[in-house]
C-alpha atoms as an extended CHARMM CRD file, in Angstrom:
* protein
*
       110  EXT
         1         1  UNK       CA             52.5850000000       39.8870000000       14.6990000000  PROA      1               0.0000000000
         2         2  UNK       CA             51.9190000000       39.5010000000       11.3110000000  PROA      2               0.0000000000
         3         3  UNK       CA             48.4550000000       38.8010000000        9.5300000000  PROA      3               0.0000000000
         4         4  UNK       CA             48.8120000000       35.0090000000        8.7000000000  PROA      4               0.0000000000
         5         5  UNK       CA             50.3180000000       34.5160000000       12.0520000000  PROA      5               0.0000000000
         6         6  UNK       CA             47.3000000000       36.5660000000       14.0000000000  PROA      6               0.0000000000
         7         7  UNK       CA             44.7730000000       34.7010000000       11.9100000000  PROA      7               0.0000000000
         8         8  UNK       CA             45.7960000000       31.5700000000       12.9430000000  PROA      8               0.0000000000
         9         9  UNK       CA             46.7430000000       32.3300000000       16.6860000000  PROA      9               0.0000000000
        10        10  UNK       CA             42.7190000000       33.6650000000       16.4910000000  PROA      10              0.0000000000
        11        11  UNK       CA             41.3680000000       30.8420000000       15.2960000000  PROA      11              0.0000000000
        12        12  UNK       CA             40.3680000000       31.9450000000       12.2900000000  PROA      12              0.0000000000
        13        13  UNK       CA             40.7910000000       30.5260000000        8.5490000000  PROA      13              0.0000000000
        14        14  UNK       CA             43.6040000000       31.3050000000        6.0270000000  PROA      14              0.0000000000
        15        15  UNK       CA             42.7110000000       32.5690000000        3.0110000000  PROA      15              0.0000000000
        16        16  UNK       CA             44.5400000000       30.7370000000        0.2720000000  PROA      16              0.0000000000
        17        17  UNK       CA             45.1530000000       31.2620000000       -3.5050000000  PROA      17              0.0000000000
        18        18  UNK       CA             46.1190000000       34.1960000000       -5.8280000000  PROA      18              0.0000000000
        19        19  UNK       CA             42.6240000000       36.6600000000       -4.8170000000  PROA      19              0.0000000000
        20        20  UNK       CA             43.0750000000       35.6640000000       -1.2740000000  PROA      20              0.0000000000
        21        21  UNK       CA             43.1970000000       39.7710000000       -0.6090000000  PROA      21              0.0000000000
        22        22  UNK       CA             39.7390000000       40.1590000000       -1.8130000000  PROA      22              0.0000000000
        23        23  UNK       CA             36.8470000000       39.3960000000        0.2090000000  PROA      23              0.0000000000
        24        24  UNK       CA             34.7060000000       38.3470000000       -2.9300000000  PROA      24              0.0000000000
        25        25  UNK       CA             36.6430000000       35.6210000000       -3.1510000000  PROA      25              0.0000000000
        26        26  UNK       CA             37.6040000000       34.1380000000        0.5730000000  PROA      26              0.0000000000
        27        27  UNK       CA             34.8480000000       35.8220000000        2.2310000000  PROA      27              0.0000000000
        28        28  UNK       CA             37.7780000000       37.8540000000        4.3200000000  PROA      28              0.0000000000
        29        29  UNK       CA             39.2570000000       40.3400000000        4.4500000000  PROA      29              0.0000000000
        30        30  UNK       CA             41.9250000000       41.5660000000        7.1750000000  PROA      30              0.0000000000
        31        31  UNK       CA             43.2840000000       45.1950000000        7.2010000000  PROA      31              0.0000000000
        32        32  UNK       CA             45.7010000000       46.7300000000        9.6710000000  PROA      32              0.0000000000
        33        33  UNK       CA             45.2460000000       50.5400000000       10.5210000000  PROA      33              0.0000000000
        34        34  UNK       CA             46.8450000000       53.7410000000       12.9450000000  PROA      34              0.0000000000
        35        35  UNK       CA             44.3380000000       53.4820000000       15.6740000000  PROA      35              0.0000000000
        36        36  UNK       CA             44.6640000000       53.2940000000       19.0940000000  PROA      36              0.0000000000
        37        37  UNK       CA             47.9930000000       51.9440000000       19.4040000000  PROA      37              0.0000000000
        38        38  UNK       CA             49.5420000000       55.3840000000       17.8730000000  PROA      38              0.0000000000
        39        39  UNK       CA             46.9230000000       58.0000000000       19.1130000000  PROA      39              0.0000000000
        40        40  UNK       CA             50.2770000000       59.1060000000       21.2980000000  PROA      40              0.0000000000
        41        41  UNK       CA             51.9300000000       60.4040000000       18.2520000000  PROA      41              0.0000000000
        42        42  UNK       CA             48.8770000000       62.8810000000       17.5320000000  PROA      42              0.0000000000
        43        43  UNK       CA             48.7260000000       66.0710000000       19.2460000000  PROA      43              0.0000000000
        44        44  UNK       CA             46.0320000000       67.0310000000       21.5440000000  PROA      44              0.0000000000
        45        45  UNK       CA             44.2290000000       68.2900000000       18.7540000000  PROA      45              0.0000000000
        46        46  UNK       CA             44.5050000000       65.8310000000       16.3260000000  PROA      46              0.0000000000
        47        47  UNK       CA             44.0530000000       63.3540000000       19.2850000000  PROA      47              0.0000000000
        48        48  UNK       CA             40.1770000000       65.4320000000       20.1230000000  PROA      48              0.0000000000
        49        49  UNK       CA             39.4180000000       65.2840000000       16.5600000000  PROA      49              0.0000000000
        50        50  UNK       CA             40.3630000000       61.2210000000       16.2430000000  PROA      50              0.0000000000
        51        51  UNK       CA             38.3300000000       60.8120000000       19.5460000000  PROA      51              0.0000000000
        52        52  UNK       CA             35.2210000000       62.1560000000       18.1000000000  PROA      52              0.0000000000
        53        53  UNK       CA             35.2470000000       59.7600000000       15.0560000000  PROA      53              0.0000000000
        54        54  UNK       CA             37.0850000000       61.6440000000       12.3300000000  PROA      54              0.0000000000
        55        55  UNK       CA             40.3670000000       60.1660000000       10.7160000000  PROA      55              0.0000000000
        56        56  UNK       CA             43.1420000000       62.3240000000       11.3820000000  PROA      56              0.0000000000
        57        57  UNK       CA             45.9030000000       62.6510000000        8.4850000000  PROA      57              0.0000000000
        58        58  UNK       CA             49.6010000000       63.4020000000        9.3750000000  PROA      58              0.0000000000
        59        59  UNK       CA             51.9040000000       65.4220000000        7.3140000000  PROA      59              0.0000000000
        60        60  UNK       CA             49.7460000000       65.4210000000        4.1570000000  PROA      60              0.0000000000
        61        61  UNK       CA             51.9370000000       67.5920000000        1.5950000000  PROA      61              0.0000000000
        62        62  UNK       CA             54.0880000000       64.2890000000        1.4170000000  PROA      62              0.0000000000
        63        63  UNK       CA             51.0330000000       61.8460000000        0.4130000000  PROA      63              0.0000000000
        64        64  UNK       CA             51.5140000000       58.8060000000       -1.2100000000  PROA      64              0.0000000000
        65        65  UNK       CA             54.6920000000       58.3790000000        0.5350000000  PROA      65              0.0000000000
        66        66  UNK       CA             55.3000000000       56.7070000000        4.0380000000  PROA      66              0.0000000000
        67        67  UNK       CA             55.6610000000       59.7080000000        5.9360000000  PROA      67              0.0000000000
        68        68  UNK       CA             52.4120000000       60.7580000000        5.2620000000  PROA      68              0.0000000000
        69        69  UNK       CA             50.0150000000       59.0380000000        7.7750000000  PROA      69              0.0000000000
        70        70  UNK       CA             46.0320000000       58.0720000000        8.2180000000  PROA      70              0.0000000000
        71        71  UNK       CA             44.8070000000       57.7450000000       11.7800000000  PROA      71              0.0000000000
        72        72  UNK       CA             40.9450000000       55.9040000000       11.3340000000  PROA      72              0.0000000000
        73        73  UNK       CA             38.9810000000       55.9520000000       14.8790000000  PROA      73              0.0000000000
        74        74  UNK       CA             37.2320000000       52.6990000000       15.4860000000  PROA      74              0.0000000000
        75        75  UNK       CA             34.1560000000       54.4590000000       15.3960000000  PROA      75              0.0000000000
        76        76  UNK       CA             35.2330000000       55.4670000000       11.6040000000  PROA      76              0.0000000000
        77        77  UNK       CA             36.0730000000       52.0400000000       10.5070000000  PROA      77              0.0000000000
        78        78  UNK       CA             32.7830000000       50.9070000000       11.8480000000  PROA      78              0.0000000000
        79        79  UNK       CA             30.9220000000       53.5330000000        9.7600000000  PROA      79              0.0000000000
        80        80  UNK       CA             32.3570000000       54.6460000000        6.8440000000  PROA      80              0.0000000000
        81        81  UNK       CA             34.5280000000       51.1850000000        5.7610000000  PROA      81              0.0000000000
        82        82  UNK       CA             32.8320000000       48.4110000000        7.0850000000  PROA      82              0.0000000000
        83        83  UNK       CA             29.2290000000       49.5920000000        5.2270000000  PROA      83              0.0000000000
        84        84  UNK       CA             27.9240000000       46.2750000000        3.8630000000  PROA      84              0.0000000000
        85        85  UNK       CA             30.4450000000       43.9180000000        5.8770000000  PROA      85              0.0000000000
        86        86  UNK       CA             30.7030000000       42.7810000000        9.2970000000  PROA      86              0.0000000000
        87        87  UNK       CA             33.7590000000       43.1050000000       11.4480000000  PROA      87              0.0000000000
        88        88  UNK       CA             34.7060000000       40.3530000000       12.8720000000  PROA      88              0.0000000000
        89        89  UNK       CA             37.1460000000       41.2770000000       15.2020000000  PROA      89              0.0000000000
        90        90  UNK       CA             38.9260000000       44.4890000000       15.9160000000  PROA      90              0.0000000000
        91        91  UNK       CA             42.3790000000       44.4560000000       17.9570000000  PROA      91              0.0000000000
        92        92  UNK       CA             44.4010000000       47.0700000000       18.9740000000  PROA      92              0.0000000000
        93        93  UNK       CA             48.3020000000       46.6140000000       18.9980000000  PROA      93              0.0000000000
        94        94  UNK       CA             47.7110000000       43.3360000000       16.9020000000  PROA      94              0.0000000000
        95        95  UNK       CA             50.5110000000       43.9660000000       14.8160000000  PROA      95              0.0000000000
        96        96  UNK       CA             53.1080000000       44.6120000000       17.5970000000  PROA      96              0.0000000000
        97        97  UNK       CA             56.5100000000       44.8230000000       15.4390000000  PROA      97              0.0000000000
        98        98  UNK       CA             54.4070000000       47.7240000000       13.4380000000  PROA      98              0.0000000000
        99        99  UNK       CA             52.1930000000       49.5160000000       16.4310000000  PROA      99              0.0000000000
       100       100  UNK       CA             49.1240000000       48.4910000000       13.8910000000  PROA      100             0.0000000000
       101       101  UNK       CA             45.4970000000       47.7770000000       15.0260000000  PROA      101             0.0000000000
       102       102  UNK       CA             44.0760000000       45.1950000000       12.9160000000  PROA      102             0.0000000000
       103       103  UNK       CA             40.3750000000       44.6920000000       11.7670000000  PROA      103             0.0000000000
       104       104  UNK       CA             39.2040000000       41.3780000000        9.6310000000  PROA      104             0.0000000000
       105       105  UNK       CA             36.1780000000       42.0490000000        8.1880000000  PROA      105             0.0000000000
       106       106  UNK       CA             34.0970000000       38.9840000000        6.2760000000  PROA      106             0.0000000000
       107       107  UNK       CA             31.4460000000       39.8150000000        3.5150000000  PROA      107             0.0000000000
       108       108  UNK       CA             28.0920000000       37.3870000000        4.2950000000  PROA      108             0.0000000000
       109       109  UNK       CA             26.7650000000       35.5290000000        1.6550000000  PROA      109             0.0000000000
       110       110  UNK       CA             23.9120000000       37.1420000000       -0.3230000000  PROA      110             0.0000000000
């Protein structure tokens, strides 16, 4: 499903305009992820080390390419990206055509 179309199906406001990536500006922001969905293309190793909170990179001598893959646990996410944000929702398998968990994530008014 893609991220305009899950927004809406959620409930939850479009951003709109030319920053409406950046949370600054629409108070959202909505990121899809390897998670869950595709823990069954890690090995059992990789799969122990994503279970205890750790991301998990995939075939890193090709980085910056797409064959090169990050795997980020929930617990990760919730940690280490999120910091000074809330999540507002967290779905595995949101992004069914592309196996992608998605997270939207708003930044509270200070």
């Amino acid at each position: 499903m893609r991220r305009k179309a899950w927004l809406r199906a959620q409930g939850y406001p479009l951003p709109h305009g030319p920053r409406r990536q950046d949370p600054h500006a629409c108070g959202y922001g909505l990121v899809s992820r390897h998670g869950r969905s595709r823990q069954d293309q890690l090995t059992a190793d990789q799969r122990a080390t994503f279970e205890r909170g750790a991301i998990v990179v995939v075939e890193e001598r090709f980085a910056g390419t797409n064959l090169c893959g990050a795997f980020h646990p929930e617990t990760y996410v919730r940690r280490e990206l999120a910091q000074d944000l809330t999540i507002v929702d967290d779905e595995t398998d949101a992004a069914r055509d592309a196996a992608q968990d998605y997270v939207l994530f708003r930044r509270d008014a200070v």
